[in-house]
Each structure stands twice: as structure tokens, then as C-alpha cells.
C-alpha positions as CSV (number, residue, x, y, z in Angstrom):
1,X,61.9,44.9,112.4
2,X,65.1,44.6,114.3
3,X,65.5,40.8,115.5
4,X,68.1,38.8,117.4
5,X,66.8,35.3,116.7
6,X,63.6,34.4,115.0
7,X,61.7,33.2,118.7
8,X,62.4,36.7,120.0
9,X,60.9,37.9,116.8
10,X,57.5,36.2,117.3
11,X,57.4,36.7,120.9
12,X,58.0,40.7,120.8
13,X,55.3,40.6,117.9
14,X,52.7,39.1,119.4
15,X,52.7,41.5,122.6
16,X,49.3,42.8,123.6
17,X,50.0,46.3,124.6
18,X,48.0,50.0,125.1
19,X,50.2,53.2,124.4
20,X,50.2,56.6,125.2
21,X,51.6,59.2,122.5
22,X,53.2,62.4,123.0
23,X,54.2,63.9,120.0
24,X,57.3,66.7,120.6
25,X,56.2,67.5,123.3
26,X,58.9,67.1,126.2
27,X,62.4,68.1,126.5
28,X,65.2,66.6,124.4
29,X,67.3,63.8,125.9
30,X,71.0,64.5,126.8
31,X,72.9,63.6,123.3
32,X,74.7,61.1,122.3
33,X,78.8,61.7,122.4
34,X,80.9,60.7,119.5
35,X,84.2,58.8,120.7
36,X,87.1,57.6,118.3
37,X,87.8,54.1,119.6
38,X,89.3,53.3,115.7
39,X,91.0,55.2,113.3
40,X,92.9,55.1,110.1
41,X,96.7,54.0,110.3
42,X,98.3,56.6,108.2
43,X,95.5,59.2,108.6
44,X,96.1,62.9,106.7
45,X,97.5,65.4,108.6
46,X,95.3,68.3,109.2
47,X,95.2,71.1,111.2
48,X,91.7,73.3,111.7
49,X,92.8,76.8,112.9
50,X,90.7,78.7,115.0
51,X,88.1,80.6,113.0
52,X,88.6,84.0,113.9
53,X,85.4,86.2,115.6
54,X,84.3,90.2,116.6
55,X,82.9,88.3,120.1
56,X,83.6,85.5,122.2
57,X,79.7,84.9,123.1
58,X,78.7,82.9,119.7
59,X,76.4,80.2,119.8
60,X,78.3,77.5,118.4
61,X,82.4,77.2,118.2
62,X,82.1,76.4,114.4
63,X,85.7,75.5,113.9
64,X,85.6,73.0,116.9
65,X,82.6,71.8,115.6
66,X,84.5,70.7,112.5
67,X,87.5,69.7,113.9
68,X,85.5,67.5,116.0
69,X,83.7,65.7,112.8
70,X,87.1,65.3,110.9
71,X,88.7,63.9,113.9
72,X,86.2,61.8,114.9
73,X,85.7,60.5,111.6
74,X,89.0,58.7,111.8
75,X,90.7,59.7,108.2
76,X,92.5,62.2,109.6
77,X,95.3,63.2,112.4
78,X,93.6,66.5,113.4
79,X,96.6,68.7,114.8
80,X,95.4,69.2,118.6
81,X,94.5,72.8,119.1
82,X,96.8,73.2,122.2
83,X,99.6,72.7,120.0
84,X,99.2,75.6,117.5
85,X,101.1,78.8,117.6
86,X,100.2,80.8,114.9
87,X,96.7,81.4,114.3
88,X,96.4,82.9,110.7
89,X,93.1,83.6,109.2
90,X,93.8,85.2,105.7
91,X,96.2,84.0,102.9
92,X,98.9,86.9,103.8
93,X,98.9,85.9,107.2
94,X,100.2,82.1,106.3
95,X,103.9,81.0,107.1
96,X,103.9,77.7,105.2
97,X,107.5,76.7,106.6
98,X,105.7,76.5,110.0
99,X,103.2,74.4,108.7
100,X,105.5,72.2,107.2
101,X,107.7,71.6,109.9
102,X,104.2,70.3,111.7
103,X,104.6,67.4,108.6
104,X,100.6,68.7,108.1
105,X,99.2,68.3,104.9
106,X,96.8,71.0,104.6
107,X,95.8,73.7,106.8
108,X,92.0,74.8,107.4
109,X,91.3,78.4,108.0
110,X,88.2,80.8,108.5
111,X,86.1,83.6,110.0
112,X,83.0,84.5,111.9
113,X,81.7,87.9,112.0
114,X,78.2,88.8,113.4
115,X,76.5,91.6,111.1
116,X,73.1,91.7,112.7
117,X,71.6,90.8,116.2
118,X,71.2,87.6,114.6
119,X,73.0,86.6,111.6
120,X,76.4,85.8,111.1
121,X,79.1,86.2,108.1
122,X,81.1,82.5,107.8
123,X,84.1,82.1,105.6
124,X,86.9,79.7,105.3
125,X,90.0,78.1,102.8
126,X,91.3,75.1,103.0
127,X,95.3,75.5,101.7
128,X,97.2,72.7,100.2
129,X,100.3,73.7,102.1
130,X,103.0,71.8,99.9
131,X,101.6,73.0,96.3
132,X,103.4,75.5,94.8
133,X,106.4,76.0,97.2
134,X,107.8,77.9,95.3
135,X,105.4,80.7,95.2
136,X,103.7,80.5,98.5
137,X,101.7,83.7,97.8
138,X,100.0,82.1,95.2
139,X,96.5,81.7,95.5
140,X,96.4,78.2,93.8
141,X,97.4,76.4,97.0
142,X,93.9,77.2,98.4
143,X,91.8,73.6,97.5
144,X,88.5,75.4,98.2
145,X,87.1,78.8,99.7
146,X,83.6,79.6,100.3
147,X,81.5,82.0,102.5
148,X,78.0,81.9,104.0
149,X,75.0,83.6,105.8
150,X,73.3,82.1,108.8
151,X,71.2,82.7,111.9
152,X,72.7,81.5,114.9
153,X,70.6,78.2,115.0
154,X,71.8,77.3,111.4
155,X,75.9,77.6,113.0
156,X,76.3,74.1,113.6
157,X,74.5,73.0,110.4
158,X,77.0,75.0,108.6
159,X,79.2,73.7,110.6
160,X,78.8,70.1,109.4
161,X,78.5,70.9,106.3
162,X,82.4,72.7,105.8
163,X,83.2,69.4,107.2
164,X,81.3,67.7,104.5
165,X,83.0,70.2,101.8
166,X,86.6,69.4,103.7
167,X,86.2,65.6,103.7
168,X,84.6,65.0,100.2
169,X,87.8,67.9,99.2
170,X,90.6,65.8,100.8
171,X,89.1,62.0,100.2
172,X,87.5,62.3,96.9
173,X,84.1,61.3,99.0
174,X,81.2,62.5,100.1
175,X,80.6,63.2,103.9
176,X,78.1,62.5,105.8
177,X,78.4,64.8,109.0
178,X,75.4,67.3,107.8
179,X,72.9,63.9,107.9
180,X,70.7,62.9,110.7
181,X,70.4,59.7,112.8
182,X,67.4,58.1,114.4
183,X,67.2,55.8,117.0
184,X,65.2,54.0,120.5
185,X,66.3,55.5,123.7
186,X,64.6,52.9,126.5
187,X,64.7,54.1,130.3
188,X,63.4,52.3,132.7
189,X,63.2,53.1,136.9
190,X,62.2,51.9,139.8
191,X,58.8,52.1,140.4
192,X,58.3,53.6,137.6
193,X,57.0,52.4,133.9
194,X,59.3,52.0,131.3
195,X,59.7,54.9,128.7
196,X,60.2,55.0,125.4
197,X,61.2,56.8,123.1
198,X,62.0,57.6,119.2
199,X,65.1,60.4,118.8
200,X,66.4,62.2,116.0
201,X,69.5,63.9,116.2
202,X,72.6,65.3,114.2
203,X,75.0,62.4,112.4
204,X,77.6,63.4,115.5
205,X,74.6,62.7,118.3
206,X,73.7,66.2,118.7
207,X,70.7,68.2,119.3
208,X,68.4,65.0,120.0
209,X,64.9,65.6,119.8
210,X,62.0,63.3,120.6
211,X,59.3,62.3,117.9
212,X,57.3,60.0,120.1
213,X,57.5,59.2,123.7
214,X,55.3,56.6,124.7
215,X,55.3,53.7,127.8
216,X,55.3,50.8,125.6
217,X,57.4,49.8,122.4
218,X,58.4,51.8,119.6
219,X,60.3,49.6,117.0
220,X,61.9,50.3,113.5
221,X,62.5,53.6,112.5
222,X,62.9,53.9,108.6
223,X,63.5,57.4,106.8
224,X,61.9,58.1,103.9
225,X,63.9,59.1,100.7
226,X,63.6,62.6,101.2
227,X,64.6,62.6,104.8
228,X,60.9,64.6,105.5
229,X,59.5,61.6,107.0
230,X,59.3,58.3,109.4
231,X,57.6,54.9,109.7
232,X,57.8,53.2,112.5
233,X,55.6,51.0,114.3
234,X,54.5,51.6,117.8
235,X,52.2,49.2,119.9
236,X,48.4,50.3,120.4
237,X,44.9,49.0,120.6
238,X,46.9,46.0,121.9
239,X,48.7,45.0,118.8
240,X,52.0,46.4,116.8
241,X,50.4,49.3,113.9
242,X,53.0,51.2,111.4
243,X,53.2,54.4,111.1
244,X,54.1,57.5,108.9
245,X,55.4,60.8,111.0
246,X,56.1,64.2,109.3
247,X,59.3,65.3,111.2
248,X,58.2,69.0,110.3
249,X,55.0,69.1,112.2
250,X,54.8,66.1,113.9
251,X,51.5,64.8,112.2
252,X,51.2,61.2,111.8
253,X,49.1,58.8,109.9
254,X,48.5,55.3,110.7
255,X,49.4,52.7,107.2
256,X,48.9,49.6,108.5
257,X,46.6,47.9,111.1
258,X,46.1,44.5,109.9
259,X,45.0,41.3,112.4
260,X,48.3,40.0,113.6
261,X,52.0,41.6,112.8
262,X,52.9,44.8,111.5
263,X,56.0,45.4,111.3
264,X,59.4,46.2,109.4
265,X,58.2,49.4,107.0
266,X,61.0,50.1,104.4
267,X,60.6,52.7,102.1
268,X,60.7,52.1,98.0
269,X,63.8,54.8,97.1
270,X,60.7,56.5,95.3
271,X,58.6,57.0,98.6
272,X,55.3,55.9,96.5
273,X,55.5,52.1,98.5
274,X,56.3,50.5,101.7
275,X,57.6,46.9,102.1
276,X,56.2,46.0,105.4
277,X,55.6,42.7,107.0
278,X,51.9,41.2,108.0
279,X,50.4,38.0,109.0
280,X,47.1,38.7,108.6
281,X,46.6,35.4,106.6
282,X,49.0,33.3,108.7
283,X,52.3,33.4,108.8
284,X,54.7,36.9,108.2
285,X,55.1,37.6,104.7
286,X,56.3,40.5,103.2
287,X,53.9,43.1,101.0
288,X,53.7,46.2,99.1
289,X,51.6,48.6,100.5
290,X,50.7,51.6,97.5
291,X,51.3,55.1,99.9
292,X,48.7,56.6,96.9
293,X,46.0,54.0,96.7
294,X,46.6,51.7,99.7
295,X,46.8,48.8,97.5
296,X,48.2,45.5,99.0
297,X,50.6,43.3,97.1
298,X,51.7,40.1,98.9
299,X,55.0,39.3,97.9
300,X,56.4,35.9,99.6
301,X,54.1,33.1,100.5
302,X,54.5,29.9,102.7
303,X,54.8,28.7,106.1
304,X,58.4,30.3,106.2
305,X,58.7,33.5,108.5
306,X,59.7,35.9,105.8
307,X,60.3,39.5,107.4
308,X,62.9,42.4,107.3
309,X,62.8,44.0,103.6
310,X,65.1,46.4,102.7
311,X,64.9,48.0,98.8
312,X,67.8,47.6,96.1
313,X,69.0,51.4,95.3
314,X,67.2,51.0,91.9
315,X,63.9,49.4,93.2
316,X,64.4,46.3,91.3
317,X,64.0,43.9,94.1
318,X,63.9,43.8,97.3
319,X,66.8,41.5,99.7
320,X,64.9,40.1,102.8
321,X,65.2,37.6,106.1
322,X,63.5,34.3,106.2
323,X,64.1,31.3,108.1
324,X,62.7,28.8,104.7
325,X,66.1,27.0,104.4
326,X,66.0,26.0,108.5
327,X,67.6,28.8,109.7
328,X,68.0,32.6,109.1
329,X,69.2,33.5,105.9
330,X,69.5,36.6,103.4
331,X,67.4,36.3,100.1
332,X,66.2,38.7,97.3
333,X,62.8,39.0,95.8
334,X,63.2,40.5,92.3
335,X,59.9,42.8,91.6
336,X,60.0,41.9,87.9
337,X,59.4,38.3,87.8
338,X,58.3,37.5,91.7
339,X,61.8,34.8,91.5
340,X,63.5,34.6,94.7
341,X,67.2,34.0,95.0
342,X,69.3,32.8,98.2
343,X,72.3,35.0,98.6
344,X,73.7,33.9,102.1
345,X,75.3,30.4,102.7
346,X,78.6,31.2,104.6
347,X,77.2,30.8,108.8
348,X,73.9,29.5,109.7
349,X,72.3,32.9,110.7
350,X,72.8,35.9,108.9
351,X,69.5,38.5,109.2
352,X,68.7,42.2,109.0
353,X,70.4,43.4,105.7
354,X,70.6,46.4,103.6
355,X,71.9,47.5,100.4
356,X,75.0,49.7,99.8
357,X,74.5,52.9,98.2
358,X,75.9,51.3,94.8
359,X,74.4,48.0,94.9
360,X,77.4,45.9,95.0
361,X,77.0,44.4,98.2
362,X,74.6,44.4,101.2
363,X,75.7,44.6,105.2
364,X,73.8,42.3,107.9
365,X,74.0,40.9,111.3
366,X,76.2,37.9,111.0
367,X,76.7,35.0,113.6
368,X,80.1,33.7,114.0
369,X,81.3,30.9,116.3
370,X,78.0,31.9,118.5
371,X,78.7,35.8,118.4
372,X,76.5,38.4,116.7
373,X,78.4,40.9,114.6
374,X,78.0,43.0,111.5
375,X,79.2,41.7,108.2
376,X,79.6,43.0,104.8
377,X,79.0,40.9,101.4
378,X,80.3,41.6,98.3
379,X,77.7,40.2,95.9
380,X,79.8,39.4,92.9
381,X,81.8,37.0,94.7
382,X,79.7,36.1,98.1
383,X,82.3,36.8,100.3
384,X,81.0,38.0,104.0
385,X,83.7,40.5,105.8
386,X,83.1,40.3,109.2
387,X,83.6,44.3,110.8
388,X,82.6,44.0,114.3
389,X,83.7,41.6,116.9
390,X,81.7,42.9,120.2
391,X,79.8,39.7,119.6
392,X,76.4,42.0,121.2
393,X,75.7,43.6,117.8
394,X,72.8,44.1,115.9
395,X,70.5,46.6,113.5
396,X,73.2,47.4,111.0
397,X,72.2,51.1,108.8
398,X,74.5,52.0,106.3
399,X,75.4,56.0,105.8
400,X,74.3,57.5,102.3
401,X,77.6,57.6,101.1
402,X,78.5,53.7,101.6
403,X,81.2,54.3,103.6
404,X,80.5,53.8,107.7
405,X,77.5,51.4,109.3
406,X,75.7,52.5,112.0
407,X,74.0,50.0,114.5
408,X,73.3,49.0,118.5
409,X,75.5,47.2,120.6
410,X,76.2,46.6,124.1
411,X,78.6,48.7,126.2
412,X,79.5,48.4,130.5
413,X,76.0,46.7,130.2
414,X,74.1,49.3,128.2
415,X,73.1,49.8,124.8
416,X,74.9,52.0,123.0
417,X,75.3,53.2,119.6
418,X,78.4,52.3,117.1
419,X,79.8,53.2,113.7
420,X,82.4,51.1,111.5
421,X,83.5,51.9,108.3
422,X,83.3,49.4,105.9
423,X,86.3,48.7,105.5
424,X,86.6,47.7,108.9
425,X,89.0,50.4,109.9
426,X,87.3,52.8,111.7
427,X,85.5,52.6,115.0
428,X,83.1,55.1,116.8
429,X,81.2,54.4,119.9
430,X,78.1,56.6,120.6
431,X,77.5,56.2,124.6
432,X,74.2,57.5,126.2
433,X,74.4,59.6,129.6
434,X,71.1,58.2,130.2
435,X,68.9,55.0,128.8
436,X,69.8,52.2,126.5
437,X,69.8,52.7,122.9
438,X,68.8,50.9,120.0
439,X,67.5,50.7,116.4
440,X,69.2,52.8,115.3
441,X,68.6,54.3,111.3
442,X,70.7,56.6,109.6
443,X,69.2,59.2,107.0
444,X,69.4,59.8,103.5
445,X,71.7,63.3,102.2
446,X,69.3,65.8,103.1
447,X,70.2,68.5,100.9
């Protein structure tokens, strides 16, 4: 469970609520906008070229779509479309001087042609344009060429995922703009009770759609390993209960409904268990909870607040906060042996960390000099990187491929939504059009 300081933790815990559930049944919230506020110095030149089409009424724009998610990804200077005079959309039809002269790297080309009331014919190359200059005919300048079938609500998947096949093509790593995000969007009005309610949308903040609307507090969100399903916990029968949604169809079932807390589900990266927090014999502590037999294992014990576990890739151990050593701190519980190792010393609060995809270091919400930011650690050596400096930050969730964080901040007094890559190079803001946002998750690969 997402947690600013350890007080606000046991207050928001302890709330004695009723809920009412709603499950995808009212209209989507206006999306989320991507917005570059960060990018890569040196950045490749690209340029997407209009995907040629038989009509102009086609549900999605697919090469915007994808010159929106390289753009806004910040590793690459995106040629502005309003620029462009030549508009080729075969290999015969390429004048690579021209492109040359626009000091572009590589030139992105395709084609859209409906063949049924409903289904579409998608193609595209991406041409190196300075291989083989001497032979600019030759077909080995193209880096990659596929082509696809879809229905017209598949477009903007497809979409996403060229831009995955054109980033991983030209950085040598995988994208993530075909993945899904999940987040807390909380309005409140006048008069009016606060609403709640649990979103997933597209990696880029589009097509948002509600999985639970409810008055009262919905905290938490955690994928599973598949991407199929949810925890979370939500507030009823006056106390916090966790759980499990199928995104598909909406059906839920309830995991854990101990006396006291329940709170902070994290998935095992098998989906058979769920670290989850409970303080149904005191104090929080952190168990296993078997998804097959419903078999409890406690795993920390002590008057310490232990709470927020997140799993090692390999399910080894599991890294979690706890305030044992007086304050906030980062340790891991290794699964093996039950020994539990410190791995935070630099600052005097660092909470709500997460593994890297490759294990080698974990990201968190860091105080420095009294401001809350996200941090990366490298484990080898300990050293903290500190990415973010709005000071406001908080619920760091690291993208499947290791490269960007997502997680909540505060913008012109709202919450908003940001991204920074771990390298601390690129910047994204997601701003809402309506509500704050917050706890926000980002999915596994989902294909």
C-alpha cells in the first residue's frame, strides 16, 4: 500500500468505511495525455511518413499514433510532420538524398488499405537511409518490414506495437508502448460524495476504462504476471479487504478479510501467491497467502510496522518497508532461510520499492533534504540515484523492460501522473482533464 509517512499509513488503514461497487459499468474517464517535458540530448533522428490509405474516414491515424509514442518516448527527434515534402510509401518511391539532407537517420514508411467493412490490411519498413549509399535500390537498407490484419478496434494496438518493433529495432530494447497502466482517479464536488475510481488504460493514457467505481477508497492496484488480472483493496464492511478482479469479465473474488489491515497485495512472478500485509495478530506484518489452498505464511514478526512487499524477478525473496531501525527503511526477506537483510542506509526514509526487471537494483520513494522523490539503487554497490526532484512524488512502478518508472506526483495542485527513465533523462507528465490521480501500476508485456 502506497504511503507517504508511516502515521498516514496507520491512519488511512484503520478507516471504518461502507462501499458501493460498480463493476464496468459507467462511461470511461477522459484519458490521460502524454506530454514530453524531458528528452534525450542527442536523440535519433527519425522521420514517420504518413501511412498511405484508400479513405480518409479510418478509425485511428496509425502512423500518428506511432509518431506520437516514439516522440513522446524522448529517444528520438521525430521529424514534425509539417515539415515533410515527399510522402513515399514504397521502396521505389524513396529519394534518399532528400532524406539525407534532413540529417534523419532512418525513415519510417507504411500503408492502410480497408479490404472488408471491417478489417484493414497494415504494412510498413523502416529504411536505414545511410546503408548502402551506394546502391539505394537495394533492399538491404530496409531494417524491418512486416504486414498485418486487424479490425478497426485492434488499429491502435497495432499501432503500439510497430512502435514497439521500431524502438526495440533502433535501441537494441524492448518497448513498452503496447502495455497497459493502472491507476486511482479521485473526484470530488461540491455537495457531492467523493468518487473513486480504479482505471486501466493504454501505456500512452489512452482508452481509460473503469474496473471499480466506488464512493470510498480503492488503494493499491497490482497486476498479476499475466496481465489477466488485479488485486487491490477496496474499503467495505467497514474495514480495508483485498481483492482479485478478472479484467476480462469483471468478476471478482475477495482473498483477504482478516480483523485489522489488509493491504499491499503483490503478486509472486508465478501468480500461485500474494504477499499481502495483515495485522490480525497485532501489528502489520507481511504473509503469504497460497492463491490454491489459501494457506497463510507469516513472514516478518515484531512490534515493527513491516508493510509494502514487492517480489524479486526470480521469487527468491521478497524487498519490503519497515520502520524496525526508527525510521523507514528498505529490507529483503529471503524465502529460503526466513534471514532479513537491510539494504537502505543512505537518508532516513526511503519506502515503497520494487525490483528492476534484472534484479540488479530496486527503485523507491526517497527523502532528500525534506523532499519526496524517486530514487534508483544499484545493489552491488548501494548507491541511491535520485531521478525526480518535484519533491511531491510518490508510488514508483517500474515498466517491464527496466527502462522508465511510472508514479504520482503533484502538478498546478493536482495529482498527476509521471514517467522517468532511469537514467534520469527522460521526463513525461501524464495530466488528467478531470480528478486527481494516483497509485499508479504499470503492467507486465502482455503478449
Amino acid at each position: 500500500m502506497q504511503i507517504n509517512t508511516i502515521v498516514k499509513f496507520k491512519k488511512i488503514i484503520m478507516l471504518a468505511l461502507s462501499i458501493c461497487l460498480f463493476f464496468m459499468s459507467v462511461p470511461a474517464y477522459a484519458a490521460l495525455q502524454l506530454e514530453l517535458t524531458q528528452g534525450v540530448a542527442g536523440a535519433i533522428p527519425l522521420a514517420i511518413v504518413p501511412f498511405t490509405k484508400q479513405s480518409a474516414a479510418l478509425p485511428t491515424d496509425v502512423s500518428k499514433v506511432i509518431r506520437d509514442d516514439l516522440a513522446n518516448s524522448g529517444r528520438f527527434n521525430v521529424l514534425p510532420a509539417a515539415e515533410l515534402r515527399q510522402f513515399p510509401h514504397n521502396l521505389l518511391a524513396i529519394n534518399y538524398n532528400y532524406w539525407r539532407k534532413l540529417n534523419v537517420n532512418d525513415v519510417l514508411i507504411g500503408t492502410v488499405k480497408k479490404i472488408t467493412s471491417n478489417r484493414y490490411a497494415i504494412s510498413f519498413a523502416l529504411i536505414d537511409v545511410y546503408r548502402n549509399q551506394t546502391n539505394d535500390d537495394n533492399k538491404n537498407q530496409v531494417l524491418v518490414a512486416r504486414k498485418f490484419e486487424v479490425d478497426a478496434a485492434g488499429m491502435r494496438h497495432l499501432a503500439h506495437h510497430i512502435s514497439d518493433v521500431v524502438f526495440e529495432q533502433l535501441t537494441g530494447q524492448r518497448g513498452v508502448f503496447n502495455t497497459r497502466i493502472a491507476y486511482i482517479v479521485v473526484q470530488r464536488y461540491l455537495n457531492k460524495p467523493v468518487k473513486y475510481s480504479l482505471e486501466v488504460a493504454d501505456a500512452d493514457g489512452y482508452n481509460p476504462r473503469p474496473i471499480l467505481v466506488s464512493p470510498q477508497p480503492i488503494m493499491s492496484p497490482a497486476w498479476s504476471p499475466d496481465g489477466k488480472s488485479m488485486a487491490y483493496v477496496s474499503f467495505e464492511h467497514k474495514h480495508a479487504q483485498i481483492y482479485i478482479a478478472d479484467l476480462a469479465t469483471g468478476k471478482r473474488t475477495l482473498v483477504a478479510n482478516y480483523p485489522g489491515i489488509n493491504g499491499a497485495p503483490a503478486w509472486s512472478p508465478d501468480g500461485n501467491k500474494l504477499a499481502i500485509v495483515l495485522s490480525k495478530s497485532g501489528n502489520p506484518n507481511i504473509y503469504l497467502k497460497n492463491l490454491q489452498t489459501g494457506k497463510l505464511r507469516q513472514l516478518t514478526h515484531g512490534l515493527a510496522i513491516n508493510t509494502e512487499p514487492s517480489w524479486s524477478p526470480d521469487g527468491s525473496s521478497i524487498i519490503f518497508t519497515s520502520n524496525r531501525g526508527g525510521g523507514p527503511q528498505i529490507y529483503r526477506f529471503n524465502l529460503a532461510d526466513d534471514q532479513v537483510t537491510r539494504l537502505t542506509f543512505a537518508g532516513n526514509y526511503n519506502a515503497r520499492a520494487s525490483y528492476a526487471p534484472d534484479g540488479k537494483s530496486i527503485v523507491m520513494l526517497h527523502r532528500q533534504g525534506g523532499l519526496f522523490n524517486i530514487a534508483i539503487q544499484d545493489l552491488a554497490s548501494g548507491v541511491i540515484k535520485t531521478l525526480t526532484t518535484d519533491g511531491l512524488d510518490e508510488s514508483p512502478s517500474m515498466a517491464p523492460n527496466g527502462d522508465l518508472i511510472l508514479y504520482a506526483s503533484q502538478y498546478g495542485g493536482r495529482g498527476v501522473l509521471g514517467v522517468v527513465s532511469t537514467d534520469g533523462r527522460v521526463k513525461i507528465r501524464l495530466p488528467a482533464r478531470e480528478g486527481n490521480v494516483q497509485e499508479p501500476a504499470w503492467s507486465p508485456y502482455l503478449s
